[in-house]
Each structure stands twice: as structure tokens, then as C-alpha cells.
C-alpha positions as CSV (number, residue, x, y, z in Angstrom):
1,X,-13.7,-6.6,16.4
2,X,-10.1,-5.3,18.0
3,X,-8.8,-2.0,17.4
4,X,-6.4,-2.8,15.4
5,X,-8.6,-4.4,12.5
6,X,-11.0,-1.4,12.8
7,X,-8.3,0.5,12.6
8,X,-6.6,-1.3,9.4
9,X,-10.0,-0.9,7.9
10,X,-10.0,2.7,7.8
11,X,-6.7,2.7,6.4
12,X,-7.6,0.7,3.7
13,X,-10.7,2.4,2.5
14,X,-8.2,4.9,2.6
15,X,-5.6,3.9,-0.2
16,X,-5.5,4.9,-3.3
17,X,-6.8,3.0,-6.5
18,X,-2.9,1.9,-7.0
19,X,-2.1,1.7,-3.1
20,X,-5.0,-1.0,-2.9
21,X,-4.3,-2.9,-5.8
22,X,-0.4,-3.2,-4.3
23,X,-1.9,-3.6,-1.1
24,X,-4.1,-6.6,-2.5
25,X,-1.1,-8.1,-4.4
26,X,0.7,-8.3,-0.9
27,X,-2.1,-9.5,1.2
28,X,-2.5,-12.8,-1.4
29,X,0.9,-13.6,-1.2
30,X,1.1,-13.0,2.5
31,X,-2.2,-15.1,2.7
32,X,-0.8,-18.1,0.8
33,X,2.3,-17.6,2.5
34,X,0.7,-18.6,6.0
35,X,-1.6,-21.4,4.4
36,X,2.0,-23.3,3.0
37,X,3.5,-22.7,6.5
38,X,0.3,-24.1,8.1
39,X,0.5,-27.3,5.6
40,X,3.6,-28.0,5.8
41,X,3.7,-27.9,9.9
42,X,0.6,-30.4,9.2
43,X,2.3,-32.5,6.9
44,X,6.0,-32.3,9.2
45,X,3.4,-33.2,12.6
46,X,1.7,-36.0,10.2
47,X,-1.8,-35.0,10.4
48,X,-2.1,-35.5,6.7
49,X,-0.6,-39.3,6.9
50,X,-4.1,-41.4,7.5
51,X,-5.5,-38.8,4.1
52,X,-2.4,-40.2,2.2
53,X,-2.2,-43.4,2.7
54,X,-6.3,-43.5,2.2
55,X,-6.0,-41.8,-0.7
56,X,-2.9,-44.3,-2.2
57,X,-5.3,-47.1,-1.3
58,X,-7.9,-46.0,-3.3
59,X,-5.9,-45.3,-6.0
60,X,-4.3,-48.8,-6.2
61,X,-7.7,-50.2,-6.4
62,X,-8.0,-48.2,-9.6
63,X,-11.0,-45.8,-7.9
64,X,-9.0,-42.2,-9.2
65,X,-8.7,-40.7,-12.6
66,X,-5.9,-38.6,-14.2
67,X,-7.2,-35.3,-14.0
């Protein structure tokens, strides 16, 4: 593990009951944040087209459900 992680560790074992829960509120946002970027550059680069269009056939044939 770098130094840096180990070193972000200790910090946040540091934080205060409040500090931690702000700090966890960020870290999910900043989380989903990066999985949105990383789908959309997937959907943009059309690694998700073959899933689609699989996933429209399918559906035509009547083999999906409203959820």
C-alpha cells in the first residue's frame, strides 16, 4: 500500500465523529461521481452498444417484465 493511503488512513481514524460522517458524505458523492464519468466515457466509446441492443432484442420478444 503507497504512502499516501497509509497516510490518509491515519488521518481518518483521526476525525471526529462529525468530521467522519462529512468526510463519508463527500467520499459517496465523490465515489459516484467517478462511476458516472466512467459510464458515460463507456457509453460515449460504445462499449455498452452490443448490451443494448441485446437487451432491446430480448425485450421485443416479450422475455422482460416491468419492474
Amino acid at each position: 500500500m503507497g504512502t499516501k493511503v497509509k497516510t490518509l488512513e491515519k488521518e481518518v481514524r483521526e476525525l471526529s465523529p462529525d468530521e467522519l460522517s462529512i468526510f463519508r458524505e463527500w467520499f459517496v458523492k465523490f465515489d459516484a461521481d467517478g462511476w458516472d464519468h466512467q459510464i458515460e466515457s463507456d457509453i460515449e466509446a460504445g462499449k455498452l452498444d452490443k448490451l443494448a441492443a441485446k437487451a432491446l432484442s430480448r425485450h421485443k420478444r416479450g422475455e422482460s417484465r416491468e419492474l
